[in-house]
C-alpha positions in Angstrom: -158.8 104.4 -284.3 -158.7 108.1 -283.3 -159.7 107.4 -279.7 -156.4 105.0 -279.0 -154.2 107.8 -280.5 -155.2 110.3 -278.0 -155.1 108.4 -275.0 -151.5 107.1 -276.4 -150.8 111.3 -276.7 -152.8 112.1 -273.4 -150.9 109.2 -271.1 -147.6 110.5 -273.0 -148.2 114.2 -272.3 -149.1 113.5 -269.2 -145.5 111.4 -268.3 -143.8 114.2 -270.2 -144.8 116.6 -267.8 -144.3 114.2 -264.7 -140.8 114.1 -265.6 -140.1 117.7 -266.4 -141.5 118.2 -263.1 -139.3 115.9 -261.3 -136.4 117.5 -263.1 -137.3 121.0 -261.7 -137.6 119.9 -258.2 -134.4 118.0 -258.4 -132.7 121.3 -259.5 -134.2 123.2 -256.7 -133.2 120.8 -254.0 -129.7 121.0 -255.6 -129.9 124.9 -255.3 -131.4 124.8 -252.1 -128.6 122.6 -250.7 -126.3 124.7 -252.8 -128.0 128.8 -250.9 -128.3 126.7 -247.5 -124.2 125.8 -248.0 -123.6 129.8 -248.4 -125.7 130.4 -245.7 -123.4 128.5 -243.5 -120.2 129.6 -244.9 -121.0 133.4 -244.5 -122.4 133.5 -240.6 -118.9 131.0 -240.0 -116.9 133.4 -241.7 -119.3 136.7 -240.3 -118.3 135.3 -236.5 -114.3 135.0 -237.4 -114.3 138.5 -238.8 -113.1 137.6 -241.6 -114.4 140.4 -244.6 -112.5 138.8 -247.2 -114.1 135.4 -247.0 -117.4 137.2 -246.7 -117.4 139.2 -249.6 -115.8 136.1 -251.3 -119.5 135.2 -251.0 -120.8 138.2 -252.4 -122.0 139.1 -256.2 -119.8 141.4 -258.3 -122.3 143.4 -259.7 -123.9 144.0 -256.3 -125.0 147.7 -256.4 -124.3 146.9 -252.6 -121.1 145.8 -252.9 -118.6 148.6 -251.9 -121.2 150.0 -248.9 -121.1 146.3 -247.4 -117.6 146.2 -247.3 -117.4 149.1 -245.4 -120.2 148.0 -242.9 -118.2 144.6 -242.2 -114.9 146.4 -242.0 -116.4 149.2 -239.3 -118.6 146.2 -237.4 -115.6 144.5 -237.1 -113.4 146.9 -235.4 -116.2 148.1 -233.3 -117.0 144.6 -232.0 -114.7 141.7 -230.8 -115.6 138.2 -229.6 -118.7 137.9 -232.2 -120.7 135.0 -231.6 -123.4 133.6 -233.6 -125.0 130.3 -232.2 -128.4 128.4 -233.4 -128.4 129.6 -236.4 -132.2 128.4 -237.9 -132.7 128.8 -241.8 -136.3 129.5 -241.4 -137.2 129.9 -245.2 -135.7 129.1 -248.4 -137.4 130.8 -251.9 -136.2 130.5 -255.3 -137.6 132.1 -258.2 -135.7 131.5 -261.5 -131.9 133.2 -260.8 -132.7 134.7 -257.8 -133.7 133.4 -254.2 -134.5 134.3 -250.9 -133.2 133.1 -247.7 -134.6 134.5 -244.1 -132.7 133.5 -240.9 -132.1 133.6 -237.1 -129.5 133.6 -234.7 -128.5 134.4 -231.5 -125.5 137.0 -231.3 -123.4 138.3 -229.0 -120.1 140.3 -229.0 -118.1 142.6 -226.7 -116.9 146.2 -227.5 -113.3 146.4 -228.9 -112.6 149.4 -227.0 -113.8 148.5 -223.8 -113.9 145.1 -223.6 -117.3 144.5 -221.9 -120.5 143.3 -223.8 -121.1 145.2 -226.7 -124.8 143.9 -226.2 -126.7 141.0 -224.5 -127.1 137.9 -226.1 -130.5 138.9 -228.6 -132.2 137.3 -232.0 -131.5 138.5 -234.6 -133.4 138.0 -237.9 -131.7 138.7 -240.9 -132.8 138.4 -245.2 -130.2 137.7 -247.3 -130.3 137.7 -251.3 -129.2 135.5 -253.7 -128.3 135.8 -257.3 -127.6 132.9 -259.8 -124.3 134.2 -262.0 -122.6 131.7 -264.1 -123.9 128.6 -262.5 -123.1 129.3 -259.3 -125.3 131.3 -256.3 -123.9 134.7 -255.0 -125.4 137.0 -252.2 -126.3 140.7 -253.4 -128.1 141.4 -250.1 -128.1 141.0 -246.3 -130.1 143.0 -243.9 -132.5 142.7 -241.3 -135.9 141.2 -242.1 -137.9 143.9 -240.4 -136.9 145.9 -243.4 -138.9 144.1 -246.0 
């Protein structure tokens, strides 16, 4: 009688844990669909210039926050014409309530002074950070990927 029992606890264990799995990986293709979203939204509104929208995107409690303003605001009157194209989301990584994201992109802009090419076309590979704050994904960091 003992032998029935435990295969009854074994196969259930065993669904249990099928389940809980499938459950995790639908919540990280949710948040992966969810980080891939922001991605997009911040290089659209990085190429309009637009700093509000951007930091829009940003965490609160960013220890980065008020220095990354200032970076946009100064890249954006120093640079006109901004142009991102093919921009590849090469890896996505999520570990609890925070995640990971590593891109490329071609960029391009002109100098606001003078008008000509700020610099030719070029890669660019770029890290940005995520944190999970009520529910919902935030970036905390953005910088080039050399710099891991």
């Amino acid at each position: 009688m003992a032998q029935p029992i435990s295969r009854i606890f074994i196969v259930s264990l065993f669904m249990f844990v099928v389940l809980l799995s499938q459950g995790f990986v639908s919540a990280q293709t949710d948040d992966t669909a969810a980080i891939r979203k922001i991605v997009e939204q911040f290089f659209s509104a990085y190429a309009k210039e637009d700093v509000e929208g951007l930091m829009s995107l940003w965490s609160k409690d960013s220890a980065e926050l008020t220095v990354t303003r200032e970076n946009f605001q100064k890249s954006f009157s120093d640079l006109n014409n901004i142009e991102l194209k093919n921009l590849d989301i090469r890896k996505v990584t999520i570990e609890a309530n925070e995640a990971k994201v590593r891109v490329q992109f071609d960029f391009s802009a002109s100098n606001a002074k003078s008008g000509k090419p700020a610099d030719s076309l070029r890669k660019e590979n770029r890290t940005l950070r995520f944190v999970k704050q009520g529910g919902d994904w935030k970036v905390s960091q953005y910088f080039p990927t050399e710099n891991e």
